[in-house]
C-alpha positions as CSV (number, residue, x, y, z in Angstrom):
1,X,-0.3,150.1,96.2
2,X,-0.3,146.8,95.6
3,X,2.9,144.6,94.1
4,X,1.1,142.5,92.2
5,X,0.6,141.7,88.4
6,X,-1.8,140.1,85.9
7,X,-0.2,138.4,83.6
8,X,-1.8,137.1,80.4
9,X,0.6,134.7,79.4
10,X,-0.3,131.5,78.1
11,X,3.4,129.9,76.8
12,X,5.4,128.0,79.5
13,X,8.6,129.8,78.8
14,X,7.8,133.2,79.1
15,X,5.6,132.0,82.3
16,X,8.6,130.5,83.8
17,X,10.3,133.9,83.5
18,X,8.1,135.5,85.5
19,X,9.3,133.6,88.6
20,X,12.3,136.1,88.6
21,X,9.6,138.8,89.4
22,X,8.2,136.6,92.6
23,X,12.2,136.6,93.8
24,X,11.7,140.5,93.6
25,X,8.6,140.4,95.7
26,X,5.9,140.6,92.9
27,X,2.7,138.6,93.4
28,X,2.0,137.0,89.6
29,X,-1.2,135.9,88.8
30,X,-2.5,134.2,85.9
31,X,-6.3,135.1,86.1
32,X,-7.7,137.6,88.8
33,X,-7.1,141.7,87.5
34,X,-8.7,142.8,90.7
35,X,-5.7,144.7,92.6
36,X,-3.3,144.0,89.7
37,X,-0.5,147.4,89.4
38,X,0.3,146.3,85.7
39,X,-0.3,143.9,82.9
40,X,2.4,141.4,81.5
41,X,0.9,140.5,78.1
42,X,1.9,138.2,75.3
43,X,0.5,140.5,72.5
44,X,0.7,136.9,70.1
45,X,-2.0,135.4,71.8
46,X,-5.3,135.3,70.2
47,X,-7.5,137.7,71.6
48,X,-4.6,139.9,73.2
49,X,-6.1,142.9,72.1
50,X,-9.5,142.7,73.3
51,X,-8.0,141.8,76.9
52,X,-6.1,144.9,76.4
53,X,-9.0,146.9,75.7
54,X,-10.4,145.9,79.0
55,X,-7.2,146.4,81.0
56,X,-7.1,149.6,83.4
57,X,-3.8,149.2,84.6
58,X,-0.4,150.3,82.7
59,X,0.9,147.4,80.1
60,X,3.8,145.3,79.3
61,X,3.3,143.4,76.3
62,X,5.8,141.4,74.3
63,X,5.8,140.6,70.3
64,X,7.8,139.5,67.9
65,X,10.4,142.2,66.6
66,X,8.2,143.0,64.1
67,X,5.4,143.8,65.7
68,X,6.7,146.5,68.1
69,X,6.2,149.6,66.7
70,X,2.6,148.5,65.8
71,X,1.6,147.3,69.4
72,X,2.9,150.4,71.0
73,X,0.9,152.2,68.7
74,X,-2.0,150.5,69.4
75,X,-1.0,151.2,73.7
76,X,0.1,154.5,73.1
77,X,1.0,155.4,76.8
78,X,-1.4,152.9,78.1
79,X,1.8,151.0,78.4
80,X,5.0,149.4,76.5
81,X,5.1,146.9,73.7
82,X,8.8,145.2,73.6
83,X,10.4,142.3,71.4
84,X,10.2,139.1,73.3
85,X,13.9,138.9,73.0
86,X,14.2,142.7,75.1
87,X,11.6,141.0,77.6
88,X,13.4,138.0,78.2
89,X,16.9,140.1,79.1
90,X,15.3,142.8,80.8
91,X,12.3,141.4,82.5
92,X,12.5,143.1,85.5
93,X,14.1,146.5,84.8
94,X,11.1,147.0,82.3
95,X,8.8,146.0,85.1
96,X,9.7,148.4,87.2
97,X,10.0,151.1,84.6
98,X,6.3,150.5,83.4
99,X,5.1,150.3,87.3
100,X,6.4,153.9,87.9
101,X,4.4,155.0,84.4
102,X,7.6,154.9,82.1
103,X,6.0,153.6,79.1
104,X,8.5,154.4,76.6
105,X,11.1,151.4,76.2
106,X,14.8,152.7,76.5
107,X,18.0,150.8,76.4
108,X,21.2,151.4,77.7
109,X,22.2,155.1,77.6
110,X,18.7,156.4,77.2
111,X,18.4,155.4,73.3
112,X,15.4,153.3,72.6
113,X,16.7,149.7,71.6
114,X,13.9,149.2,68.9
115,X,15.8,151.3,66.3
């Protein structure tokens, strides 16, 4: 399978935090889905959740705070909606997680961080 992810990410700071990914061997790419493992996607940006819609591979999206427990909702275990704050700390661990179909977002000690 392939190490590489789409991601839908249109802000310049979150984009510069993928490059940690490409230090871990992930191929990032901005526009192509075709081979993609999983989705980084900044569920703010207009029109995130029709690109969702037409995603087929598992999903990491980031939100405001706010906004998580709606988003995962709306992925249900398509794939993992996380507070930007959470994605910035824990980038890659979550990466990981959601490439080996963990699509439930868990913390430290197995408690889920949102509550």
């Amino acid at each position: 399978m392939s190490d590489r992810i789409l991601a839908l990410v249109p802000d310049l700071f979150f984009r510069s935090k993928l490059e940690s990914l490409r230090r871990m061997g992930w191929e990032v790419d901005y526009a192509n889905p075709a081979g993609a493992r999983l989705a980084i996607v900044d569920l703010d940006a207009p029109q995130s959740g029709e690109a969702i819609g037409k995603l087929s591979v598992p999903i990491l999206g980031y939100t405001s705070h706010e906004m998580v427990p709606e988003w995962q909702a709306r992925l249900g275990g398509r794939g993992m909606a996380v507070s930007r704050n959470e994605f910035s700390r824990r980038l890659v661990e979550l990466v990981e997680q959601v490439a080996r179909g963990e699509t439930a977002a868990r913390g430290a000690g197995g408690k889920d961080p949102r509550c």
